[in-house]
N, C-alpha and C positions, 0 to 999 in steps of 0.2 A: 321874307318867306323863302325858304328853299323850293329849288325846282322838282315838281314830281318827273323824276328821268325814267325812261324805260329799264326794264333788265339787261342787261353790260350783254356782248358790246354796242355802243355806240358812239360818237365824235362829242367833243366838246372845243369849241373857238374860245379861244382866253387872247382878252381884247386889252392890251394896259395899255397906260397914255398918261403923258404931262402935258395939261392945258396950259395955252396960252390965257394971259388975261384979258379981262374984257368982254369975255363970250355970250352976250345977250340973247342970243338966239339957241345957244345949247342944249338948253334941258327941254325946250318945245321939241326940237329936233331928235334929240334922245328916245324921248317918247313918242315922237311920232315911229321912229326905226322900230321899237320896242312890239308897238301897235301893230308894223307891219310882217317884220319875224313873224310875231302869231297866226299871221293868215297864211306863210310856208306849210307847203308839203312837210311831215317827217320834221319840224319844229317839236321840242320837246321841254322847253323851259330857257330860264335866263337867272342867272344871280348876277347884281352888281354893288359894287361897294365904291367910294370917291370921298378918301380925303389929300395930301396931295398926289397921290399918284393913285387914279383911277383903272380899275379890273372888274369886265366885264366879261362873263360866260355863256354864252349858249351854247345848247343839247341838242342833237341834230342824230337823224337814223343814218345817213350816210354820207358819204362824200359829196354826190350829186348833189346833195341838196343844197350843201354847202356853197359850192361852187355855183349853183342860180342862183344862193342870196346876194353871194358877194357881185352879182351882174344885174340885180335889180335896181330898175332906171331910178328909180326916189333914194335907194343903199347909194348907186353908183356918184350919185348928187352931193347926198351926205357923206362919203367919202372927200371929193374933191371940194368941199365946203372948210371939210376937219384937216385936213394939209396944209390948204394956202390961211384957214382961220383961227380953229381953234386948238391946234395941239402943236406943241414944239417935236414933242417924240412920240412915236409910240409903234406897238409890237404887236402882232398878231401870230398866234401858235395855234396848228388845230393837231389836236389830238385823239388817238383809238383810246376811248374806257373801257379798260377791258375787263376791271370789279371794281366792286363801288360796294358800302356798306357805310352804316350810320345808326345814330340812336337817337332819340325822340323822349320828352319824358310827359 
């Protein structure tokens, strides 16, 4: 399902990554993150996609907000979990939307 975004502008974080193998605890972890995004302030949605090279997006009203997810103790965790565990590489971009349109049928 696509995310319902507010009307432009607003930030979007695009998350991509090469996991490492072996990650048994990953997609618990995923979801718990998932879970907790939603209870941010100014959260706005998430689309993700993962076959080998995993992209992740969230929708955020501003910068601020951004900036206390990425400082959230349980984010801060799963962060230093996905470094030393489960990703070889990966990139973070946060970006202004500043339009946005689409079709539906």
């Amino acid at each position: 399902m696509l995310a319902k975004t507010p009307p432009p502008p607003y930030y979007a974080v695009i998350f991509t990554s090469l996991k490492t193998e072996g990650n048994t605890s990953y997609a618990e972890m995923a979801q718990r993150m998932e879970e907790l995004a939603k209870q941010q302030p100014s959260y706005s949605g998430i689309e993700s996609a993962r076959e080998e090279l995993g992209i992740t997006v969230s929708y955020w009203k501003d910068v601020e907000s951004i900036r206390n997810w990425k400082m959230n103790l349980e984010h801060l965790q799963a962060q230093k979990t996905g470094r030393e565990d489960w990703y070889s590489h990966y990139k973070v971009r946060v970006c202004l939307v500043e339009r946005d349109y689409g079709f539906e049928k």
